[in-house]
TIGU-802489 format. One record per residue (C-alpha): x, y, z. Coordinates in steps of 0.1 Angstrom, whole numbers. Layout:
@east->X	north->Y	up->Z
...
// end
This chain:
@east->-150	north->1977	up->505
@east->-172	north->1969	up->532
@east->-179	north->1932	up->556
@east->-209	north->1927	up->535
@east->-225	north->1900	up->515
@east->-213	north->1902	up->476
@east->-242	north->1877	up->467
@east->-253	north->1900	up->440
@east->-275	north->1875	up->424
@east->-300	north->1891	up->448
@east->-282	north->1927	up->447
@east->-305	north->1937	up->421
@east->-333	north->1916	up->421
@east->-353	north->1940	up->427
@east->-384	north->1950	up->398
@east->-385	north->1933	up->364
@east->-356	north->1930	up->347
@east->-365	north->1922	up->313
@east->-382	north->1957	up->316
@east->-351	north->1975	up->311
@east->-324	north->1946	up->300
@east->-320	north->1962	up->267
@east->-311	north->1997	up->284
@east->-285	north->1977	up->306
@east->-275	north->1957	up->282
@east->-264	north->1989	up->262
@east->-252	north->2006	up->292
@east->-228	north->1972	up->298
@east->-217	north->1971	up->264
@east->-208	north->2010	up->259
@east->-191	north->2009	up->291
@east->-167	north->1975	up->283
@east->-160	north->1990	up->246
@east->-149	north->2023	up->259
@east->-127	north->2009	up->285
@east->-113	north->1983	up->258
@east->-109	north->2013	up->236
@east->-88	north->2030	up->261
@east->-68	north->2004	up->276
@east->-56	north->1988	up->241
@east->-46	north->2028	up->235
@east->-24	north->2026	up->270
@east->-10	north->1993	up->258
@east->8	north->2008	up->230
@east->24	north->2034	up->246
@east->32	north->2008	up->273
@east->71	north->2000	up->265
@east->88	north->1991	up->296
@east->85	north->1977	up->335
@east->80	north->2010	up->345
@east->53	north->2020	up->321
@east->36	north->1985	up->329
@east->38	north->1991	up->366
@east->34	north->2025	up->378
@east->23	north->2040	up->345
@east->53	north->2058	up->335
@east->50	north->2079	up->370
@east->26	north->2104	up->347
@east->-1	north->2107	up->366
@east->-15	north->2140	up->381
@east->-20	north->2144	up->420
@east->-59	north->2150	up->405
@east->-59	north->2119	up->383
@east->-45	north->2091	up->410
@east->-65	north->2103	up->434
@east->-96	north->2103	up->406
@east->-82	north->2064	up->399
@east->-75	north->2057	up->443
@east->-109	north->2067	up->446
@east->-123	north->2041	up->420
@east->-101	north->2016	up->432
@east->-108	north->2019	up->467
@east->-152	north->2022	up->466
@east->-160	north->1990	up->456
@east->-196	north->1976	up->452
@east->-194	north->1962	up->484
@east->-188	north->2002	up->499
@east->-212	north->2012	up->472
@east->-243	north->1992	up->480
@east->-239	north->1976	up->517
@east->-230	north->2007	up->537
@east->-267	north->2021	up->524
@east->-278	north->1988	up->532
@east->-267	north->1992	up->566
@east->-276	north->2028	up->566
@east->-311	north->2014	up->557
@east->-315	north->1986	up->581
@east->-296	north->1999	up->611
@east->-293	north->2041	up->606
@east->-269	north->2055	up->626
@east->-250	north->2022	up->630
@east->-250	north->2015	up->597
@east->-231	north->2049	up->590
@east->-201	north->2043	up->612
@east->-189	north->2022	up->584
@east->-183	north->2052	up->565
@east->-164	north->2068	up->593
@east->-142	north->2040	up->591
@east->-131	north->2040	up->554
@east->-126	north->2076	up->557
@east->-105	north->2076	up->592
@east->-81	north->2049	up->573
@east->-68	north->2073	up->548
@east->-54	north->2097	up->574
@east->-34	north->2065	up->584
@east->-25	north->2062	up->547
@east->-18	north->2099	up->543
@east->3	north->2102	up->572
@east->19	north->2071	up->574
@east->26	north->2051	up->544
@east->20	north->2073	up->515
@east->49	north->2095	up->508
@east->77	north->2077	up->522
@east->65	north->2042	up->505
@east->64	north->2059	up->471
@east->101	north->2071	up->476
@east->114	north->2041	up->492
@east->104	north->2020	up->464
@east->98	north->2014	up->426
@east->70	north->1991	up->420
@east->59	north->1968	up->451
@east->59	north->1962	up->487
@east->84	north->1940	up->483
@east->111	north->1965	up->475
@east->105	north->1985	up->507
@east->106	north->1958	up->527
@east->137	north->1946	up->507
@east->159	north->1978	up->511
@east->177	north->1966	up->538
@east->168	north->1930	up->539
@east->180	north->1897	up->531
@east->162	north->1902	up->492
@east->150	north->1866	up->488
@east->129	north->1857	up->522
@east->113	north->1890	up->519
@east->106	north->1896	up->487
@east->90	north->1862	up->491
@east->67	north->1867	up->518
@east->60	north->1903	up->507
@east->47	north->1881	up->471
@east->28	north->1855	up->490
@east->9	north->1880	up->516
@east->0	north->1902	up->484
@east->-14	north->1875	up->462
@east->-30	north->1865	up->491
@east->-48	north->1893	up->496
@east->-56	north->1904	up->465
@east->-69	north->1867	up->459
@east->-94	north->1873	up->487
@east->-106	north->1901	up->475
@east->-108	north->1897	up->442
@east->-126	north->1863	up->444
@east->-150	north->1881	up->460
@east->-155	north->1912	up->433
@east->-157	north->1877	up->410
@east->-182	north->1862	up->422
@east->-201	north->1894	up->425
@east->-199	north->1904	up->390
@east->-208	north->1871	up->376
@east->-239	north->1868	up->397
@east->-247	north->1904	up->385
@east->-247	north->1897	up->349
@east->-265	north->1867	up->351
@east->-293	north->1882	up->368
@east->-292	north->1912	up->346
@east->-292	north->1892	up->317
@east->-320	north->1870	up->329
@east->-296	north->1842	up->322
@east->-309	north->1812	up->354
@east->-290	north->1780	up->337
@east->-256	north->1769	up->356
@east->-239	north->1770	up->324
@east->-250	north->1806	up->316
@east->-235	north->1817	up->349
@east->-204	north->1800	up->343
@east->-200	north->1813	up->310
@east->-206	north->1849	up->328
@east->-177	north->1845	up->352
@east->-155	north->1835	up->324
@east->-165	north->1862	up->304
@east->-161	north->1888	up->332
@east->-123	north->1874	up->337
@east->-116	north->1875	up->308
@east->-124	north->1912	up->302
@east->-103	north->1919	up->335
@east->-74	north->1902	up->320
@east->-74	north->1919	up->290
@east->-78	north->1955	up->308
@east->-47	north->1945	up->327
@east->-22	north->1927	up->302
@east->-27	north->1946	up->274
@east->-37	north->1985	up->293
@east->-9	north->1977	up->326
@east->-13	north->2002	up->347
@east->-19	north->2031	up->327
@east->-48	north->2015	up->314
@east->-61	north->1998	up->347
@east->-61	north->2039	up->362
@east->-78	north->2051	up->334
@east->-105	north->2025	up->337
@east->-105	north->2032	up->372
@east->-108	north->2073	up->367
@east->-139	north->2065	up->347
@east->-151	north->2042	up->370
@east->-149	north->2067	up->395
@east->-168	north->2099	up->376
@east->-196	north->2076	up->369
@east->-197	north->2063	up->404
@east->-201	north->2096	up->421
@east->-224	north->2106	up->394
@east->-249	north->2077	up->398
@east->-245	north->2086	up->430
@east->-248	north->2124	up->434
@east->-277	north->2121	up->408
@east->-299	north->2096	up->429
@east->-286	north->2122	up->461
@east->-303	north->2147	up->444
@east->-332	north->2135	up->437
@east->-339	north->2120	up->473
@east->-331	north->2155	up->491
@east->-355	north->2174	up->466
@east->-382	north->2145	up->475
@east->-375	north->2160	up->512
@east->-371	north->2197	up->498
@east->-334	north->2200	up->504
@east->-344	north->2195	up->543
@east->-317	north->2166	up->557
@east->-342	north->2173	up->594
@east->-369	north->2162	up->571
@east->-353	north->2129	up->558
@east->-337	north->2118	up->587
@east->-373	north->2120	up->608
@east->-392	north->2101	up->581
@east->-365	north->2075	up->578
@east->-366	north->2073	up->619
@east->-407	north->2071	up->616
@east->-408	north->2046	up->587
@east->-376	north->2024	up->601
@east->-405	north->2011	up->629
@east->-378	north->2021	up->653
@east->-381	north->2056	up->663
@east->-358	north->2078	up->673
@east->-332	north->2046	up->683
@east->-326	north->2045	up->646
@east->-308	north->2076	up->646
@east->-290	north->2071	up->678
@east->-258	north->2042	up->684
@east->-269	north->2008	up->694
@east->-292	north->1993	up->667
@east->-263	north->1970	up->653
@east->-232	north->1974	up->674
@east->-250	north->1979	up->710
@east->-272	north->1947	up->712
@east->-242	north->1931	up->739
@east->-209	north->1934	up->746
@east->-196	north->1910	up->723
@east->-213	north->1930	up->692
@east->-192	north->1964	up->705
@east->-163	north->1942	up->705
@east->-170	north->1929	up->670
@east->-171	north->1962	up->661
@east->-135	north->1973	up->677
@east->-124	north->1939	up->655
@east->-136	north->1956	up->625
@east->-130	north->1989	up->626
@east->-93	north->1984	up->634
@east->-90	north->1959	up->603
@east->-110	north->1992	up->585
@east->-86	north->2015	up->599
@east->-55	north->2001	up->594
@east->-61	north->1976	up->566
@east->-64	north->2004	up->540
@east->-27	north->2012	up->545
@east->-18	north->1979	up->542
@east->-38	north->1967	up->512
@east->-18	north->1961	up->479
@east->-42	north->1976	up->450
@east->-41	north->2006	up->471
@east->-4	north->2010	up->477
@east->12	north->2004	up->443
@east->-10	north->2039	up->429
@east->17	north->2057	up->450
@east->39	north->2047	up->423
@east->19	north->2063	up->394
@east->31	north->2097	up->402
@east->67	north->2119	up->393
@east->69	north->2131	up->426
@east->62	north->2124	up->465
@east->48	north->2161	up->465
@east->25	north->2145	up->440
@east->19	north->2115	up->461
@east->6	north->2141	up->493
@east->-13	north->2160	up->467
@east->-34	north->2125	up->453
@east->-40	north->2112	up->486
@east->-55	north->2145	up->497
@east->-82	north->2142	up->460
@east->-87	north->2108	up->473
@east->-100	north->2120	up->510
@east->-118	north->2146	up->492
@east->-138	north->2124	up->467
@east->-139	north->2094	up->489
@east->-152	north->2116	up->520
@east->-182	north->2131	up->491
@east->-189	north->2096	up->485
@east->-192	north->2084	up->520
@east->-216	north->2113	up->529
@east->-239	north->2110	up->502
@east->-243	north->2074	up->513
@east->-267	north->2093	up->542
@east->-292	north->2102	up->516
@east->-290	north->2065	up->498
@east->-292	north->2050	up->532
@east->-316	north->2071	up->546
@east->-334	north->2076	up->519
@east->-340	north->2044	up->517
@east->-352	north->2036	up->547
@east->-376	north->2065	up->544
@east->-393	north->2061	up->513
@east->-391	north->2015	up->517
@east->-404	north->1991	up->540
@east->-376	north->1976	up->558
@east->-398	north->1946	up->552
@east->-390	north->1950	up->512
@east->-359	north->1956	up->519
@east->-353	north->1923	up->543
@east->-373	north->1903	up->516
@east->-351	north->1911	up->487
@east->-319	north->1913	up->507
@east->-316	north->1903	up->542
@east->-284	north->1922	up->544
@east->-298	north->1950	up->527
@east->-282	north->1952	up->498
@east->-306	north->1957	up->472
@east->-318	north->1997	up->492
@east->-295	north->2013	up->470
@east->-310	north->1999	up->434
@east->-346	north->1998	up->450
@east->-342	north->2031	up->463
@east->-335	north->2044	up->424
@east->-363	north->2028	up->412
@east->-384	north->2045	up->438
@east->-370	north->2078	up->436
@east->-379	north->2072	up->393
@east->-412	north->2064	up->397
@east->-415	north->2031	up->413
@east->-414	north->1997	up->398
@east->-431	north->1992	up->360
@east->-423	north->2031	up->354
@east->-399	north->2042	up->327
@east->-379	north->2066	up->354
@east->-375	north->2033	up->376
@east->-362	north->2012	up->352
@east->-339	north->2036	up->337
@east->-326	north->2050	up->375
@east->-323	north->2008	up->382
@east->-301	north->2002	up->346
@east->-283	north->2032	up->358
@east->-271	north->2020	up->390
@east->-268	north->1987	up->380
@east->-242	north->1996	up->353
@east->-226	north->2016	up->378
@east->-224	north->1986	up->401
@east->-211	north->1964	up->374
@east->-182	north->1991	up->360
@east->-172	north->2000	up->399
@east->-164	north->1956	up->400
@east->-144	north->1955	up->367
@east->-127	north->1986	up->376
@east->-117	north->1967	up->413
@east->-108	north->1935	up->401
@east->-80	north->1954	up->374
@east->-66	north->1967	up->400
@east->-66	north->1937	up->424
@east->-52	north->1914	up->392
@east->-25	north->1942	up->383
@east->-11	north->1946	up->417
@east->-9	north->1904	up->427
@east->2	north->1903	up->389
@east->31	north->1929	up->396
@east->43	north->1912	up->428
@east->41	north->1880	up->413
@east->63	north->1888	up->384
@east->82	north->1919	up->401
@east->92	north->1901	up->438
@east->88	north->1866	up->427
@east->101	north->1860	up->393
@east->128	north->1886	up->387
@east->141	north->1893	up->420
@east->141	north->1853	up->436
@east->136	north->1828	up->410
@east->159	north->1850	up->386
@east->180	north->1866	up->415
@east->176	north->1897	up->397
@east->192	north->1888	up->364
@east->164	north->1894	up->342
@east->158	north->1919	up->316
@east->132	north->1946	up->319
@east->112	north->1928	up->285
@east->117	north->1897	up->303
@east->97	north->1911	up->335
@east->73	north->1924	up->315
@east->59	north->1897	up->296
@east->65	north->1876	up->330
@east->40	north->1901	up->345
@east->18	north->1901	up->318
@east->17	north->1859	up->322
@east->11	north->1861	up->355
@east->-16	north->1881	up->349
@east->-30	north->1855	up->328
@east->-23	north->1829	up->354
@east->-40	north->1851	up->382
@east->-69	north->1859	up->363
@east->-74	north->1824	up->356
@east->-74	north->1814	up->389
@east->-101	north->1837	up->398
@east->-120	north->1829	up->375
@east->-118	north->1790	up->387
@east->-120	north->1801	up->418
@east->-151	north->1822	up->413
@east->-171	north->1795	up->394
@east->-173	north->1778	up->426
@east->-173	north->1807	up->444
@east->-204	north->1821	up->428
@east->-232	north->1806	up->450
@east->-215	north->1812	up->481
@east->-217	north->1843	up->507
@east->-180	north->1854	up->503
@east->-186	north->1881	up->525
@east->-158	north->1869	up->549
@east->-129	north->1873	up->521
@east->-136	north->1911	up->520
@east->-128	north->1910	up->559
@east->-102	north->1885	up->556
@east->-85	north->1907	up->528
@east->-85	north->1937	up->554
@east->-76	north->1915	up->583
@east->-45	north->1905	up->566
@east->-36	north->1932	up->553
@east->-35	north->1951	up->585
@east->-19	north->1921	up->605
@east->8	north->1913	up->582
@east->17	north->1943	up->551
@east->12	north->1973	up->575
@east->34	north->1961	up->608
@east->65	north->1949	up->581
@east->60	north->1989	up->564
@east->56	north->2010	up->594
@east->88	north->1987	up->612
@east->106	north->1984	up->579
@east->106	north->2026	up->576
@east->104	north->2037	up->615
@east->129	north->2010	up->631
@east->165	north->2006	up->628
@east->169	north->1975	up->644
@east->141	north->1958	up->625
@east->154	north->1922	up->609
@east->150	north->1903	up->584
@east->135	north->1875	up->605
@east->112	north->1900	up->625
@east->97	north->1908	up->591
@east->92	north->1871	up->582
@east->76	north->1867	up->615
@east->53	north->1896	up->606
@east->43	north->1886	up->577
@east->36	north->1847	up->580
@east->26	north->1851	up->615
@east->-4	north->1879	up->607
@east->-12	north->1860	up->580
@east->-17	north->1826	up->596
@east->-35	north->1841	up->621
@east->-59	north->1861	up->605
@east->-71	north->1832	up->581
@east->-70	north->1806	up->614
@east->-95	north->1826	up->633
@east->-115	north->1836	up->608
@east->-120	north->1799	up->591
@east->-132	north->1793	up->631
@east->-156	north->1825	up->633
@east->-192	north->1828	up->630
@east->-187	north->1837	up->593
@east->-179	north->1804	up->583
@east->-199	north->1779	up->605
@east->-228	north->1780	up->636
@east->-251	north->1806	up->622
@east->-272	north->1809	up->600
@east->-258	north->1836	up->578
@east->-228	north->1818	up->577
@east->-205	north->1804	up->547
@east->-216	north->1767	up->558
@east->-248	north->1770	up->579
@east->-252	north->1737	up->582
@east->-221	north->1725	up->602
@east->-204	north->1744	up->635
@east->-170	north->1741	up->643
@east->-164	north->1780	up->651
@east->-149	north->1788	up->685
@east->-138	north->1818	up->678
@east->-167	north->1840	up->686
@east->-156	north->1878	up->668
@east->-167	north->1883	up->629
@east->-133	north->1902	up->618
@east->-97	north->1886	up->636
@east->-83	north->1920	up->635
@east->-85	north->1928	up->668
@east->-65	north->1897	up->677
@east->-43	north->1892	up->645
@east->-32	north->1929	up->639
@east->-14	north->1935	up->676
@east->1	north->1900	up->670
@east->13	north->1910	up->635
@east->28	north->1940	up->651
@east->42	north->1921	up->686
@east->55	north->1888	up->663
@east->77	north->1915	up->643
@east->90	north->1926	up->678
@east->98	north->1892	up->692
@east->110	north->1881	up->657
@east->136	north->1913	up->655
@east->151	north->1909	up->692
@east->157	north->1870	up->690
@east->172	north->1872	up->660
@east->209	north->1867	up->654
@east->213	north->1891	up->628
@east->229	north->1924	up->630
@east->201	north->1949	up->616
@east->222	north->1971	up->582
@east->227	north->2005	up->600
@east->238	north->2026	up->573
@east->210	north->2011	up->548
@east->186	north->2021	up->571
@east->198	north->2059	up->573
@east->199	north->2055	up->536
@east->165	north->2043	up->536
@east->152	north->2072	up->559
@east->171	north->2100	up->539
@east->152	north->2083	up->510
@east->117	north->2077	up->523
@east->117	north->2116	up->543
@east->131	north->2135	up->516
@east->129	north->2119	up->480
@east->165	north->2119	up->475
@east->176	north->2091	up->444
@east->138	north->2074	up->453
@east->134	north->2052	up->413
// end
């Protein structure tokens, strides 16, 4: 879940593909039955809202945090932090730091008093002791929103990775992949819910960390277990020397780079507490106990994750030119996949192409697995905030909600899958950051006022909401990521003027201070007693579903 380029038409470029298509082929095919297999199994035993939503609230504190984890390390996470790692060392590295600090947030914070505050959403937090209808509103807008963003990005990604995979160069061809991909994720979702979206995700995640820890291995015997020994050679081969494993490389060069980075590691930090996909697994389990206990798996197999990206990073940049890397990737995405075809043999070898099929069906599992949960939780808001609770005002059955949310699901798919047609040339890179910088600016400062401040308001939420969310997506459609340079969305033109990457560090205290302003000019008198009974609720578990 990382700031980098999803333009995985040159991901995997790397090495002759027609080499080993068969081998991914097989590895795509065995991957997209089995999860079939497993979600049209969940979809029978899937009988009502709750079963569609949070899964029947079955879920061991081991298997949620198995199905946060795959939810949470997407390909982005997967192959640009090694990227970095490989192009920038040290630098690179701090990325990791970041997605790891944000769960303490999520831990501490948000996870145990949002699963007992609510059922399904965001929404019904921030409804508790709100006007239901303006809230539930905006709560549905910001999620779909975000999950949008995000999941146009995981789109286009997948649909350039097949392609390439599949040696298929034709416009037409690549279309036909990003409709095929959606419709796969739709399925997964409207027939599996959520008990089929988290097992897809649990399997997602054992294979990740297994591609992963396998190519770990390998690297660190190459260096005879000695991490000394890696980390020198990388430094030697990087052409940098020791600055390579020292801060400054990226995130040092002047002082509005370290500012950038502030930017993005506080939309890092707190956008994981904030982000949708993330916060309706809280849901999935019988108790808040349960909640502490998945969150905790989820730090533990996330935090494995993150360090083993030192060997992929570093290995890569000790056993590849940077030049190789650069020419294949200029963001360095391909030094994961060209790093397992090294570390196999090298390119034309049998080890390379079957450590390259490997990863690359990794890659493509770790996308469907994130764009099911991006579709279920916009799907849920859509049909749980929007259509039962304000177009129906509540008066609709729990069969009605259901197939609502299994319709929106359709509907939401669908427009991914236009959107990522277009989308699939494009460097979406800043929809990743925008989906973080929104959800920190706007979800996160209605949650944290909406459970820690009695005199929050209806209208302080709205402001919160609307106002992060305008912001975030004003400034970045005027940053460098968009127009005036040349890895931006539109190099050709330049009408930015807002010179930081990531908004956060301008849109996330406004999201918090607009909630402020919004609460004490409003004329409403805030609901006292709803919001003891909303902290007796949240603290203890008392009547939570």
């Amino acid at each position: 879940m990382s700031t980098f380029s999803l333009d995985t038409a040159t991901v995997l470029a790397a090495g002759d593909a027609s080499e080993h298509r068969v081998l991914i082929i097989s590895l795509f095919v065995a991957f997209v039955l089995a999860t079939l297999g497993i979600t049209i199994w969940a979809g029978r035993q899937t009988k009502d809202a709750t079963d569609f939503y949070a899964g029947g609230r079955s879920f061991t504190g081991f298997q949620n945090g198995l199905a946060i984890s795959g939810d949470y390390m997407s390909a982005a996470s997967f192959l640009g932090i090694a990227g970095a790692i490989a192009l920038f060392g040290y630098d690179g590295f701090l990325y990791s730091i970041g997605f790891l600090v944000a769960w303490l947030i999520a831990l501490l914070l948000v996870a145990e008093p949002l699963r007992n505050s609510g059922r399904f959403t965001m929404g019904d937090v921030l409804a508790f002791r709100m006007r239901q209808r303006p809230v539930r509103t905006a709560a549905g807008v910001s999620t779909i929103v975000v999950s949008i963003f995000y999941l146009l990005a995981q789109m286009a990604g997948a649909g350039a990775l097949v392609a390439l995979l599949l040696g298929i160069s034709s416009e037409a061809g690549k279309i036909a992949i990003v409709i095929l991909v959606g419709i796969v994720m739709i399925l997964y979702v409207a027939i599996g819910g959520m008990k089929g979206t988290t097992w897809v995700q649990m399997i997602k995640a054992v294979l990740l960390i297994a591609g992963t820890l396998l190519i770990t291995a390998l690297v660190m015997f190459k260096f005879n277990w000695n991490i000394s020994s890696l980390l020198g050679a990388a430094a030697e081969n990087s052409g940098k020397g020791a600055a390579f494993l020292e801060p400054g490389l990226k995130y040092g060069v002047d002082s509005m780079t370290k500012i950038d980075f502030i930017s993005l590691g506080l939309a890092l930090v707190l956008g994981t507490a904030g982000l949708p996909h993330i916060l309706i697994r809280f849901y999935t389990v019988p108790t808040a106990r349960v909640a502490r206990k998945s969150v905790n798996w989820a730090i533990g197999i996330i935090g494995g994750f993150y360090l083993m990206t030192i060997a992929l990073g570093f290995g890569a940049a000790a056993l590849l030119k940077q030049e190789t890397i650069i020419e294949s990737n200029a963001a360095g995405n391909t030094a994961a996949p060209l790093l397992a075809q090294e570390i196999g043999g090298g390119a034309g070898s049998a080890g390379g192409a079957i450590l390259l099929a490997i990863i690359s069906a990794v890659a493509f599992a770790t996308i469907l697995a994130v764009v099911a949960g991006l579709t279920l939780a916009s799907s849920s808001s859509f049909a749980h905030d929007l259509y039962v609770n304000v177009i129906r005002k509540g008066n609709a059955s729990e069969k009605e909600e259901v197939r609502a949310a299994r319709w929106s699901t359709v509907g939401i798919g669908g427009a991914a899958i236009f959107l990522g047609v277009f989308a699939r040339d494009l460097n979406v890179a800043f929809l990743v950051a925008l989906a973080f910088a929104v959800a920190a600016s706007a979800n996160l400062p209605t949650i944290l006022y909406s459970l820690f401040w009695k005199r929050f308001t209806t209208q302080g939420a709205l402001w919160s909401i609307y106002g992060g969310l305008a912001s975030s997506v004003l400034l970045v459609l005027f940053s460098p990521v968009v127009s005036g340079a040349p890895s931006a969305m539109f190099p050709g033109v330049d009408f930015q003027w807002f010179p930081l990457s990531n908004p956060g560090l301008i849109s996330i205290p406004l999201g918090f201070l607009l909630g402020w302003v919004g609460t004490l000019v409003s004329k409403e008198q805030p609901n006292i007693d709803k919001y003891a009974e909303l902290e007796v609720r949240s603290l203890t578990g008392t009547h939570a579903h």
